[in-house]
ChimeraX commands (.cxc) that place a marker at each C-alpha (Angstrom):
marker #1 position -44.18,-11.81,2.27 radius 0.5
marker #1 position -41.93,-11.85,-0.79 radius 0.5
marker #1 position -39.16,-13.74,-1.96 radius 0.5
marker #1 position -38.37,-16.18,-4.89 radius 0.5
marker #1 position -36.84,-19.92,-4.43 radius 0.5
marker #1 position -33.92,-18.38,-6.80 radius 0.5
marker #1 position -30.66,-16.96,-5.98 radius 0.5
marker #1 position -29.95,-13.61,-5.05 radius 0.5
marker #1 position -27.45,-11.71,-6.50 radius 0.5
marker #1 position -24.34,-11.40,-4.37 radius 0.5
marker #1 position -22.61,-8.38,-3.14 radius 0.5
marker #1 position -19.67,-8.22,-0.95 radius 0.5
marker #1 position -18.62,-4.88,0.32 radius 0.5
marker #1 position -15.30,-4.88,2.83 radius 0.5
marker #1 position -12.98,-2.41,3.79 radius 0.5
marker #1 position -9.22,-3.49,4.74 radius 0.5
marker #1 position -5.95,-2.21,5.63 radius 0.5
marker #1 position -2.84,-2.42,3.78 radius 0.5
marker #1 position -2.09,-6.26,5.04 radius 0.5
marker #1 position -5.64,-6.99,3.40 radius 0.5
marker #1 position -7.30,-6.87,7.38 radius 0.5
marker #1 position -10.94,-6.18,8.23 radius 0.5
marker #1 position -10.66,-6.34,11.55 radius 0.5
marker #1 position -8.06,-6.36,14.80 radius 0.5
marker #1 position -6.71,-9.66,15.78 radius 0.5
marker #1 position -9.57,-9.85,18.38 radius 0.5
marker #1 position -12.26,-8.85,16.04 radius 0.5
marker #1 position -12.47,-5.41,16.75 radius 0.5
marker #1 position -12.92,-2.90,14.04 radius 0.5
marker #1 position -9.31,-0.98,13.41 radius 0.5
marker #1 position -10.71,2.93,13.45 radius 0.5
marker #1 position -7.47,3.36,11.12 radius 0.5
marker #1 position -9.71,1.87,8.40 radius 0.5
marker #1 position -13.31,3.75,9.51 radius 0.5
marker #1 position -13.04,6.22,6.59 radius 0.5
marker #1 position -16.39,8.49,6.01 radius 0.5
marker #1 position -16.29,8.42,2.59 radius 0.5
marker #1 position -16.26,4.41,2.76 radius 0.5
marker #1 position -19.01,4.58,4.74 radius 0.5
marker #1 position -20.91,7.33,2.94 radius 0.5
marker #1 position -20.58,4.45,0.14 radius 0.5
marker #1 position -21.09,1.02,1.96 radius 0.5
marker #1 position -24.23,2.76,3.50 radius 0.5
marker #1 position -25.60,3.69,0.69 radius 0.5
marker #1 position -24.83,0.18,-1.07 radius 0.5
marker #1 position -26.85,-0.79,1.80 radius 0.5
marker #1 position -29.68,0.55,0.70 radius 0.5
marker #1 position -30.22,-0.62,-2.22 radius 0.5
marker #1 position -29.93,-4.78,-1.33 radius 0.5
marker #1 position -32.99,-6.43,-0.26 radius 0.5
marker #1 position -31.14,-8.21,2.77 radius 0.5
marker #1 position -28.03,-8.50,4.37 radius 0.5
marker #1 position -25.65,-11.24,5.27 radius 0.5
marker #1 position -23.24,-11.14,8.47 radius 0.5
marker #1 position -21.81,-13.83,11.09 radius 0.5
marker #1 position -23.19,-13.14,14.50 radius 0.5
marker #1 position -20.41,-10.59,15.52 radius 0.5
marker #1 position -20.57,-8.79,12.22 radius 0.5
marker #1 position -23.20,-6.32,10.97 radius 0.5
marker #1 position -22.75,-3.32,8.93 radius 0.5
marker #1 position -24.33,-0.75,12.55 radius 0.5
marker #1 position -25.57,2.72,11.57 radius 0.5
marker #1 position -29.05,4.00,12.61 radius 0.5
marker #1 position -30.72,1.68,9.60 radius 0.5
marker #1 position -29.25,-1.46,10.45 radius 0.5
marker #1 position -32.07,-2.96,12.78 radius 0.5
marker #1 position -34.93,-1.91,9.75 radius 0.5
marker #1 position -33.01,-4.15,7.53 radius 0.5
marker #1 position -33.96,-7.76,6.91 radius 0.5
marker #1 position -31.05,-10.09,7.18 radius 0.5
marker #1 position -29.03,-13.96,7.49 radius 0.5
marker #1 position -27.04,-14.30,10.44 radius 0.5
marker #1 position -24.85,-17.27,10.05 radius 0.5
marker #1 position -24.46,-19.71,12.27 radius 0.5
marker #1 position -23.22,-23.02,13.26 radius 0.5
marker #1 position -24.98,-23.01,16.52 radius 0.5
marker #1 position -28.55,-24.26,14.97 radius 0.5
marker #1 position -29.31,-26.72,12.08 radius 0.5
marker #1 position -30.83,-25.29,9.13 radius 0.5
marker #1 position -33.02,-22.02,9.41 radius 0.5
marker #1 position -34.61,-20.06,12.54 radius 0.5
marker #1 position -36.08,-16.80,13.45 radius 0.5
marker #1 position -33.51,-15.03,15.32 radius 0.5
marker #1 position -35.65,-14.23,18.95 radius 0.5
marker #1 position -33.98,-11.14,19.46 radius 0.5
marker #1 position -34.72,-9.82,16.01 radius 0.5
marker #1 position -38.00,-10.02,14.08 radius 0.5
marker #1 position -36.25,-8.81,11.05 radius 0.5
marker #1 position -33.23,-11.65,11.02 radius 0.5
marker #1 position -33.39,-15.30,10.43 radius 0.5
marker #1 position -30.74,-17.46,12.16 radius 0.5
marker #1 position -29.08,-19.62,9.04 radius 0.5
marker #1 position -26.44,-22.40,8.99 radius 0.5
marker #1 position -25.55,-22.92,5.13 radius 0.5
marker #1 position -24.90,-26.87,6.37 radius 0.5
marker #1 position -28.36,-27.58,6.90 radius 0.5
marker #1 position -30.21,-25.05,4.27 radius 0.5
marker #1 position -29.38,-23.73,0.63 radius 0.5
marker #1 position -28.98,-19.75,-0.28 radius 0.5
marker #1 position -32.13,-20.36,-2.17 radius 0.5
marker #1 position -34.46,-21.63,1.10 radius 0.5
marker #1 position -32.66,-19.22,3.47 radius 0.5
marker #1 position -33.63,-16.28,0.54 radius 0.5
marker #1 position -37.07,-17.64,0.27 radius 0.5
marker #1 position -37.76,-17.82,3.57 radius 0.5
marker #1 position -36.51,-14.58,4.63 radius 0.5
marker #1 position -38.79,-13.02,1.89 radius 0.5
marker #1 position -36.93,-10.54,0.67 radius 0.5
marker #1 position -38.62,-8.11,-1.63 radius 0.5
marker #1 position -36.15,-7.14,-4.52 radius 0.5
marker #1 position -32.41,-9.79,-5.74 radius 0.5
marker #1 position -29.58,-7.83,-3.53 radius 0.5
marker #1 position -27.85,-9.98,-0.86 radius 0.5
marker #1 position -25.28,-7.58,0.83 radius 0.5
marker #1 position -22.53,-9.77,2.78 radius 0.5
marker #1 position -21.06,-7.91,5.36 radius 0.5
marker #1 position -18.50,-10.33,7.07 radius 0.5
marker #1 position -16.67,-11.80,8.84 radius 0.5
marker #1 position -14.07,-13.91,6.96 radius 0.5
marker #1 position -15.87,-16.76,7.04 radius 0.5
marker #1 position -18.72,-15.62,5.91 radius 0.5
marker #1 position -16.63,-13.82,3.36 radius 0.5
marker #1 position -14.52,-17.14,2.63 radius 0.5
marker #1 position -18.19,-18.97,2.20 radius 0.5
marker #1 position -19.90,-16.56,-0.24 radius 0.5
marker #1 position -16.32,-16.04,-2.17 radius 0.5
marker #1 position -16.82,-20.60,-3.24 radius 0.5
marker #1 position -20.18,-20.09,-3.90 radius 0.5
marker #1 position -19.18,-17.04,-5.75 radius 0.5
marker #1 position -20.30,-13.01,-5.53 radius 0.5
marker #1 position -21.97,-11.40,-8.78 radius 0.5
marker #1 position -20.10,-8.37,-6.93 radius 0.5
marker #1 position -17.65,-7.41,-4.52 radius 0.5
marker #1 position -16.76,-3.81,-3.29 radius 0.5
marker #1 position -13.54,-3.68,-1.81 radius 0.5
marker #1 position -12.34,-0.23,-0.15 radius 0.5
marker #1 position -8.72,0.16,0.95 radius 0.5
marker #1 position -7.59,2.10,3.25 radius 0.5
marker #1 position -3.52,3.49,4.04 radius 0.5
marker #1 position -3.70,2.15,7.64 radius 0.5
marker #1 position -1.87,-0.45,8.57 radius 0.5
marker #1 position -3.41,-3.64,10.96 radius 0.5
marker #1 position -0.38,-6.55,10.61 radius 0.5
marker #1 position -1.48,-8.72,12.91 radius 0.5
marker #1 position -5.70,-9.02,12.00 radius 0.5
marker #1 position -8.19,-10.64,10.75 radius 0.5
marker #1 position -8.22,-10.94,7.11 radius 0.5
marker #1 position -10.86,-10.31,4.82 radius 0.5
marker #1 position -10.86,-13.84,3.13 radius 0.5
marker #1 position -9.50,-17.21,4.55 radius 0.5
marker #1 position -6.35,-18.89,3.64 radius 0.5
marker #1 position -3.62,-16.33,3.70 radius 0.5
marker #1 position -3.88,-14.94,-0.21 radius 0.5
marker #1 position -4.10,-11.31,-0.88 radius 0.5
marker #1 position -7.92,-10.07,-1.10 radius 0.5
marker #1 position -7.55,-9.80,-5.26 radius 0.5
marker #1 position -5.43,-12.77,-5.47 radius 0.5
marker #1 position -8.14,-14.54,-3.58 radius 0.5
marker #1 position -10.91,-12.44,-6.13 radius 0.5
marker #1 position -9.05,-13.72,-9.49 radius 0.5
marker #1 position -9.03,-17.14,-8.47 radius 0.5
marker #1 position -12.75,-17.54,-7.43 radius 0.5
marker #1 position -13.45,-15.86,-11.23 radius 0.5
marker #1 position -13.83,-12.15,-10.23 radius 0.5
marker #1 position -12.12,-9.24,-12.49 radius 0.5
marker #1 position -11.39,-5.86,-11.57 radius 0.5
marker #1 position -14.26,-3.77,-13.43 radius 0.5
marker #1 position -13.35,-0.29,-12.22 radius 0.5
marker #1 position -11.09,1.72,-9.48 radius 0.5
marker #1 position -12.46,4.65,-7.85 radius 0.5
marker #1 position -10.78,6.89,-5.02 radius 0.5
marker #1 position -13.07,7.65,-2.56 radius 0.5
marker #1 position -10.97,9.61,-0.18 radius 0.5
marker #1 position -8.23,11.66,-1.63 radius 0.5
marker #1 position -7.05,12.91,1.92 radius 0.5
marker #1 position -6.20,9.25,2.98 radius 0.5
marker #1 position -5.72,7.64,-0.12 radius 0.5
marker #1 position -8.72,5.30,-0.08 radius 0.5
marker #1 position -9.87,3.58,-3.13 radius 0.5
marker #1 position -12.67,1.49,-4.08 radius 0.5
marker #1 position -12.06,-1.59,-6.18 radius 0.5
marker #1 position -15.22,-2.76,-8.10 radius 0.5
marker #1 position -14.74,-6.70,-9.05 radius 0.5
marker #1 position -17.27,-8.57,-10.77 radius 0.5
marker #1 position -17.74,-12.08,-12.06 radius 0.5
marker #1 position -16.62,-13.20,-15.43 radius 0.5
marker link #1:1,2 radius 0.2
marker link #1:2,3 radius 0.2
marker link #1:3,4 radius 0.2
marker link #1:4,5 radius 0.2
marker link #1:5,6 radius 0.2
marker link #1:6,7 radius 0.2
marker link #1:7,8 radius 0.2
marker link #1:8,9 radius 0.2
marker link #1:9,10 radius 0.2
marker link #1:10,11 radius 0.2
marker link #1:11,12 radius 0.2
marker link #1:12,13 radius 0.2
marker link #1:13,14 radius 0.2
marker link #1:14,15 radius 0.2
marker link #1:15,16 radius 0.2
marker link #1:16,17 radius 0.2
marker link #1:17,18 radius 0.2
marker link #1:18,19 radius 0.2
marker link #1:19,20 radius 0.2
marker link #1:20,21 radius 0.2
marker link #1:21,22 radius 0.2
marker link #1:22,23 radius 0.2
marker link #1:23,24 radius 0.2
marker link #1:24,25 radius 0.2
marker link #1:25,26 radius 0.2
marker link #1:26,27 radius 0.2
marker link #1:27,28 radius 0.2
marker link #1:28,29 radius 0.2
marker link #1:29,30 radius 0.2
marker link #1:30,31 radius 0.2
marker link #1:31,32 radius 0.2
marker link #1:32,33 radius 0.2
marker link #1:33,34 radius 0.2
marker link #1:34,35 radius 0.2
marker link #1:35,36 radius 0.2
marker link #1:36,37 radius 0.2
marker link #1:37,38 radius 0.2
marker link #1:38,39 radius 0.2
marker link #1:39,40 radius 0.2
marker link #1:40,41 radius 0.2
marker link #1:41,42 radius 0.2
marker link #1:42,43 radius 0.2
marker link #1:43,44 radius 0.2
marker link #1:44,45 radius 0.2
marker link #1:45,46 radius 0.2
marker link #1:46,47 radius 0.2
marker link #1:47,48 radius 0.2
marker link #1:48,49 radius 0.2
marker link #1:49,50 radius 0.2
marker link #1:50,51 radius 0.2
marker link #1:51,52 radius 0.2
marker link #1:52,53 radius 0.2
marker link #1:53,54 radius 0.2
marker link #1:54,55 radius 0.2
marker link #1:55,56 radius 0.2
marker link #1:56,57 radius 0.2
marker link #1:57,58 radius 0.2
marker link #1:58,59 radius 0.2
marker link #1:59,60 radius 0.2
marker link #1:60,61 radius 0.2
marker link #1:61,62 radius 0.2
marker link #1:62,63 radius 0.2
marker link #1:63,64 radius 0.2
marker link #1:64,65 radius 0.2
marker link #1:65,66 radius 0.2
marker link #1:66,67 radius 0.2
marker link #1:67,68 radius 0.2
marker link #1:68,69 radius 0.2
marker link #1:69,70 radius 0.2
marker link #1:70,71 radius 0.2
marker link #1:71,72 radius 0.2
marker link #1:72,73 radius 0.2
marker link #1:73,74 radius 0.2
marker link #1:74,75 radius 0.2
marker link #1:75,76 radius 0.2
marker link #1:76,77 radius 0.2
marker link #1:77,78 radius 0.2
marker link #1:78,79 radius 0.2
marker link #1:79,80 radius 0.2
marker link #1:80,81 radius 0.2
marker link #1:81,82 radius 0.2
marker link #1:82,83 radius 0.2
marker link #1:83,84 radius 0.2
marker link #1:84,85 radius 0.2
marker link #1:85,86 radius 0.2
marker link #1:86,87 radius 0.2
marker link #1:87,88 radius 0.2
marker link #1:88,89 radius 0.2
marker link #1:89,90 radius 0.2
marker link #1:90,91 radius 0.2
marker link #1:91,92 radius 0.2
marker link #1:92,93 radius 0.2
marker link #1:93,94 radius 0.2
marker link #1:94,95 radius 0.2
marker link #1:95,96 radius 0.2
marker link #1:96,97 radius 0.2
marker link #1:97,98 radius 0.2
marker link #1:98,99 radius 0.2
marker link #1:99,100 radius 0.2
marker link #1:100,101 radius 0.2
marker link #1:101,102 radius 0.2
marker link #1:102,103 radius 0.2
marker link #1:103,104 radius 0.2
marker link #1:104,105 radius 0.2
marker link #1:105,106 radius 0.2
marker link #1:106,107 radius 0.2
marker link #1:107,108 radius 0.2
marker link #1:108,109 radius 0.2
marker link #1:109,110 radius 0.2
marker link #1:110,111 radius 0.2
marker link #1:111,112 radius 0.2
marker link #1:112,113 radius 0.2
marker link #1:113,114 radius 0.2
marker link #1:114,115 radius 0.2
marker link #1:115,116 radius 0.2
marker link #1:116,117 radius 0.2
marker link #1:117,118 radius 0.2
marker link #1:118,119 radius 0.2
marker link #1:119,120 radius 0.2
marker link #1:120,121 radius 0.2
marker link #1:121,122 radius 0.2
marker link #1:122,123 radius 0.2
marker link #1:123,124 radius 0.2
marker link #1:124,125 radius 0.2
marker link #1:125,126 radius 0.2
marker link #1:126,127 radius 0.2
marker link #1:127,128 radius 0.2
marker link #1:128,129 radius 0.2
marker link #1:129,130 radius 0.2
marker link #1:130,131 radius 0.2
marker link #1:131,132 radius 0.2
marker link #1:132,133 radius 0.2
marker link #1:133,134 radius 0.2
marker link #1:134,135 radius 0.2
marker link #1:135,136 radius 0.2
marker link #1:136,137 radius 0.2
marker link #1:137,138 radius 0.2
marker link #1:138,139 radius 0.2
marker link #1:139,140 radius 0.2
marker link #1:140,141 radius 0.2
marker link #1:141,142 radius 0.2
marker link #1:142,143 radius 0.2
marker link #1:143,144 radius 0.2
marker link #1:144,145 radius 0.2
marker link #1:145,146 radius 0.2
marker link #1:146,147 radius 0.2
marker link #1:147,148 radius 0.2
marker link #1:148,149 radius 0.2
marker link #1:149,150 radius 0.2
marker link #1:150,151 radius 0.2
marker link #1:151,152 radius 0.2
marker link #1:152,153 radius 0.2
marker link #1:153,154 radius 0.2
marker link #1:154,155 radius 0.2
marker link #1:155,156 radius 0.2
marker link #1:156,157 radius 0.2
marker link #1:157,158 radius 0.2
marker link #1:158,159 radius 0.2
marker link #1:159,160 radius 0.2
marker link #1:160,161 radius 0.2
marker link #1:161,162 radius 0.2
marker link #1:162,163 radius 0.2
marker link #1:163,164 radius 0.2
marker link #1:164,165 radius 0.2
marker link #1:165,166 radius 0.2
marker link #1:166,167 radius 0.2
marker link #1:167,168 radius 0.2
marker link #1:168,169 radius 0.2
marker link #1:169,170 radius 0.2
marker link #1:170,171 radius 0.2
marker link #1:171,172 radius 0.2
marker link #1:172,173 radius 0.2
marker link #1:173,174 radius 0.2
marker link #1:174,175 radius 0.2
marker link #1:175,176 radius 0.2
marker link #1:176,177 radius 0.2
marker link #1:177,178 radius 0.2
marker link #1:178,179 radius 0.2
marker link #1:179,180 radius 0.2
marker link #1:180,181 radius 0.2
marker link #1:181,182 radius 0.2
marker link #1:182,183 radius 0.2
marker link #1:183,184 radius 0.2
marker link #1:184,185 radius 0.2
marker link #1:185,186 radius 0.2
view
């Protein structure tokens, strides 16, 4: 079993509508923003992190998802736990344990943390910061969602004032207008 008692590097990767969404208001997944490309490249950010970080109704699916190690968060236990229905996850509530025990335990071989959502797990990561964060956008339009950070502020408004900076723009999908936004910290 692997893993260091240090930090992992952080990478977010989300994709949202025009209104800054990542998901329907009741925390579906809009298929307006399910673009292949996006996926082609999420996936295969997947693949190179050592673990993965999603809330409980969040994961990144896929036919690789249940060979990946990951932190589930959770409110519902108090520190750490091995999730019953999956050897691979470890149940985590950042209340009762640090990034660095939750990383150590889970012994992750290799310093790639992917978060996948939701918000809150987004929001939580964003104050402890992200080394970086991947964020696709899509043309489709989901008004009345869930957004990608909390707090109401624009996905790169929210970015800039957590000490992110736009590194590089790349379209992705020219057929739907999708772009990829590369922040990183400063």
């Amino acid at each position: 079993m692997g893993g260091a008692s240090k930090r992992p590097k952080v990478a977010g990767y989300a994709i949202v509508s025009r209104e800054g969404m990542i998901a329907n208001a009741d925390g579906s997944f809009p298929e307006g923003i399910k673009i292949d490309a996006d996926q082609a490249f999420f996936h295969g950010g997947l693949r190179k992190a050592a673990a993965i970080a999603n809330g409980k109704h969040s994961n990144e699916g896929g036919p690789e998802s249940a060979a990946r190690l990951r932190l589930i968060l959770t409110r519902k236990i108090a520190s750490l736990k091995p999730d019953p229905r999956n050897p691979k996850a470890l149940l985590w509530n950042p209340k009762g344990a640090s990034l660095e025990e939750a990383w150590a335990r889970l012994g992750a071989e290799g310093d790639v943390l992917a978060v996948v959502g939701g918000t809150d797990v987004f929001g939580l990561f964003l104050e402890w910061g992200y080394d970086d964060f991947f964020l696709s956008r899509a043309q489709a339009n989901v008004p009345d969602g869930r957004p990608v950070f909390p707090g109401g502020l624009a996905p790169e408004e929210a970015l800039k004032r957590h000490g992110m900076a736009l590194k590089e723009t790349r379209v992705l999908d020219e057929a739907s207008g999708t772009v990829m936004e590369h922040w990183v910290r400063t």
